[in-house]
N, C-alpha and C positions, 0 to 999 in steps of 0.2 A: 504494500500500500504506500510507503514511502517514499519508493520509487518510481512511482506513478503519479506520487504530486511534485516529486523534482521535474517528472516530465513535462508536466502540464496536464490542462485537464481532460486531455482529449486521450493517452497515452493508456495502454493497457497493457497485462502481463500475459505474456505468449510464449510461445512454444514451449520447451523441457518445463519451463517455471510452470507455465497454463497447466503444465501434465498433473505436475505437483498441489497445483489448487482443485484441482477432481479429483484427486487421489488415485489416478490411472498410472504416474510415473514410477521408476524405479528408485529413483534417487535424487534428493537437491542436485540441481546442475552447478556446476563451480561456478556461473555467473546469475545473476538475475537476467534474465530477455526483458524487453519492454517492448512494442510496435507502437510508433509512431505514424498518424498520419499525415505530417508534414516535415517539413525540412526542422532539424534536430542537432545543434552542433555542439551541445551537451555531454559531455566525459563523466564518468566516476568509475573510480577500479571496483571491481564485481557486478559494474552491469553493463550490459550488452543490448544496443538501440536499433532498432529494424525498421528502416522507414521505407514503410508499405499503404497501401491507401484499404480504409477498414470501413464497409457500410454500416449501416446501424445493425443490419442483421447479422452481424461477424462480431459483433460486441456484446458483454453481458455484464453481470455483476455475481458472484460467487463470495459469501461469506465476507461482505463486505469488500471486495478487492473486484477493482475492476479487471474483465479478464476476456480476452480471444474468446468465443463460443469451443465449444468442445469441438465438433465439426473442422473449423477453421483451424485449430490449433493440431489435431490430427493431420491437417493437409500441411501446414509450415513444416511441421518435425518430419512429417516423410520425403519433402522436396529438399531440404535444407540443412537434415540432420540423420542422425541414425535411424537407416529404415527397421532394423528389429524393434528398436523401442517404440519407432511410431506401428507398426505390425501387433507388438502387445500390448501400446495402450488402447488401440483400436477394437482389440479383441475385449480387453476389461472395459469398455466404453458399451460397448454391444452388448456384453454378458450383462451388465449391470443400468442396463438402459439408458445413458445418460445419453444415447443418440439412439437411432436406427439402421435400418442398413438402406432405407430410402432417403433418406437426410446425408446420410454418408455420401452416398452416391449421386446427390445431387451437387454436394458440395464441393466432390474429387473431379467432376464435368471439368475438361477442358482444361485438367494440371495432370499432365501425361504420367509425370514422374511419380505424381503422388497414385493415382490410377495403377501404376505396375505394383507399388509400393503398398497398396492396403487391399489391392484384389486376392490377396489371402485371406486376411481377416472376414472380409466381407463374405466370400465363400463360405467359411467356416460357420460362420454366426448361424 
């Protein structure tokens, strides 16, 4: 949450971190993610700033902490990060309902990498 008001108010917490506010991740990642929707020229050590453009419907709020939808955070981690983690948070995402596998899949539309990357889990569910 802290680092979401260093960002601004527009700034939310995504990818590995996003994993970790669902309770889908394996582990604190050694930085905080942030995703920013505009230009950001902003430093601090342990946090790492993604400036990416976020509709309303790619945004949530989770136990207070503004945060990437599960969905959207699913698709970052498997385009830009470790695809087994994003493969099992996908799978505890599903098992535990906090998505679908039509939500999923609407949301992996037209991100090839993330598409090759969760058409496992997706299968599986």
């Amino acid at each position: 949450m802290v680092a979401c008001l260093w960002a601004g108010p527009d700034a939310v917490v995504s990818h590995e971190t996003a994993l970790i506010v669902y309770g889908v991740g394996d582990a604190m990642p050694p930085t905080i993610h942030l995703t920013v929707p505009r230009r950001f020229r902003g430093r601090r050590p342990g946090i790492t700033v993604h400036l990416a453009p976020l509709e309303d419907d790619e945004r949530t709020v989770r136990d207070a902490v503004p945060v990437t939808t599960v969905d959207r955070t699913l698709v970052d981690v498997a385009q830009r990060s470790d695809p087994d983690l994003a493969d099992r948070a996908a799978r505890v995402a599903l098992a535990t309902g906090l998505t679908t596998r039509t939500r999923l899949r609407r949301r992996i539309h037209g991100h090839e990498e993330g598409q090759r990357v969760l058409a496992a889990a997706l299968a599986s569910a």
